[in-house]
C-alpha positions, 0 to 999 in steps of 0.5 A: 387816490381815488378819482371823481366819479364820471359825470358829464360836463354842462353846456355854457349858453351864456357868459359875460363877465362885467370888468370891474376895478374891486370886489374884494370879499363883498363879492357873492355868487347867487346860485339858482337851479332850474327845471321846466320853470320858465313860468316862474323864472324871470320873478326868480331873477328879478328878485336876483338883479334887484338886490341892494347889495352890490357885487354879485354874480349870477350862475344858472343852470337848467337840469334839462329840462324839456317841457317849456322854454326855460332856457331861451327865457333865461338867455333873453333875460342875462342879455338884458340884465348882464351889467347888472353882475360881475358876471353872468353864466348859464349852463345846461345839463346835457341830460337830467342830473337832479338837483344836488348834481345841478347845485355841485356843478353851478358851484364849481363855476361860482366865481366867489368864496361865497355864494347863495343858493335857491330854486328858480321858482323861489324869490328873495327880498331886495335886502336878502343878500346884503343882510346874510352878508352881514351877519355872515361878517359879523358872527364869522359862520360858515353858513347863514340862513334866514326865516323865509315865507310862503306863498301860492298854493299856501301862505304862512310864514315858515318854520326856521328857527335857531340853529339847534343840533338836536332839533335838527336831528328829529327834523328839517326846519331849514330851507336850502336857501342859505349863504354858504363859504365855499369852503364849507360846500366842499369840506361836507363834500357838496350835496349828495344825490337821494333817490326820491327827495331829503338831499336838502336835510342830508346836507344839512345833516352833513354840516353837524358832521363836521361842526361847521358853524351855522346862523339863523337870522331872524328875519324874513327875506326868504319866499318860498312858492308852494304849488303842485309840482313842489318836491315837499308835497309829493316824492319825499312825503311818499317815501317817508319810512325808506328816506328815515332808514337812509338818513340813520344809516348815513348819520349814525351819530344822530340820536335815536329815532330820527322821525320826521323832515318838515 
């Protein structure tokens, strides 16, 4: 048996944990990744807190970042808003890890079966999480993602759709902000680190792998902020051709040509 790869452990700067008498299987753990985000972070939360479903969680983690003070923004608001979650945890990458290392830690630290996962320049709608939760229960999947919409720099409705095996195979029409089991996160092997961008296709890709079931609900409860700095519009498109060859190579059973990821 073959040892995890070394990584180092993140620093905890926040956590408290709400006694409560029952949360059962209602409970879910919102996962949020930040990186130089603090302009955009505290609407991220916001969105979190207002959340008409009741028993969450909240784990943040900050990749390191080092050109604002995202972290003492995100410690000044967990203290204000701490009641709010079952329980509250913010950790720090003692160095730069990327965002699918980011994302693989907060979930070892998720309190719950299930969980959601977004960036923290993103938002959800008050009804996000209690809808997902839902249809989650009701069709029994793993996995469960929704229509989302654009805004900042463009503003347009998105372009999730049906959960189609072959579409997915020509591109990525699915954002990462999805409501996941744990179990499913850990039986694809959590998200795996790409040089230059795709990690988000390459999990989902990963999930067709192993015929775990996914939803689409169609409707929107999803924002997504496009601005300058969004991994979309710059690393990824640069590496268009060479991120190709990785995916066919890491998906051998995907048909033939596996051109594009929206």
């Amino acid at each position: 048996m073959h040892d995890k790869p070394w990584k180092p452990q993140p620093e905890i700067l926040f956590e408290h944990v709400t006694r409560r008498r029952s949360i059962n299987g209602d409970h879910v753990s919102v996962i949020v990744t930040n990186y130089n985000y603090e302009q955009y972070v505290v609407a991220c939360l916001d969105s979190i807190a207002a959340q008409t479903h009741g028993p969450l969680s909240l784990v943040v983690i900050d990749d390191n970042s080092r050109r604002d003070d995202s972290v003492t923004t995100i410690m000044d608001w967990m203290a204000s808003n701490k009641q709010r979650f079952v329980s509250t945890r913010l950790l720090r990458n003692v160095i730069n890890q990327g965002p699918s290392a980011s994302r693989n830690t907060a979930i070892e630290f998720c309190p719950s079966d299930t969980l959601f996962i977004m960036d923290a320049d993103n938002m959800i709608m008050p009804s996000a999480i209690a809808k997902l939760h839902a249809c989650m229960t009701r069709s029994g999947a793993q996995v469960v993602y929704s229509q989302l919409v654009e805004f900042g720099t463009r503003n347009q409705v998105g372009v999730a759709d049906l959960w189609d095996v072959e579409r997915m195979y020509k591109n990525n029409y699915v954002d990462i902000m999805a409501m996941i089991e744990k179990s499913a996160w850990s039986r694809v092997g959590g998200f795996s680190h790409i040089e230059e961008g795709w990690e988000d296709y390459d999990f989902w890709l990963k999930f067709i792998d192993h015929g775990i079931d996914v939803v689409f609900l169609p409707e929107i409860l999803c924002q997504y902020r496009v601005h300058e700095v969004s991994r979309t519009a710059t690393e990824a498109f640069k590496s268009h051709y060479d991120l190709e060859i990785i995916m066919r190579y890491r998906h051998p059973k995907a048909p033939r040509p596996l051109p594009t990821q929206a």
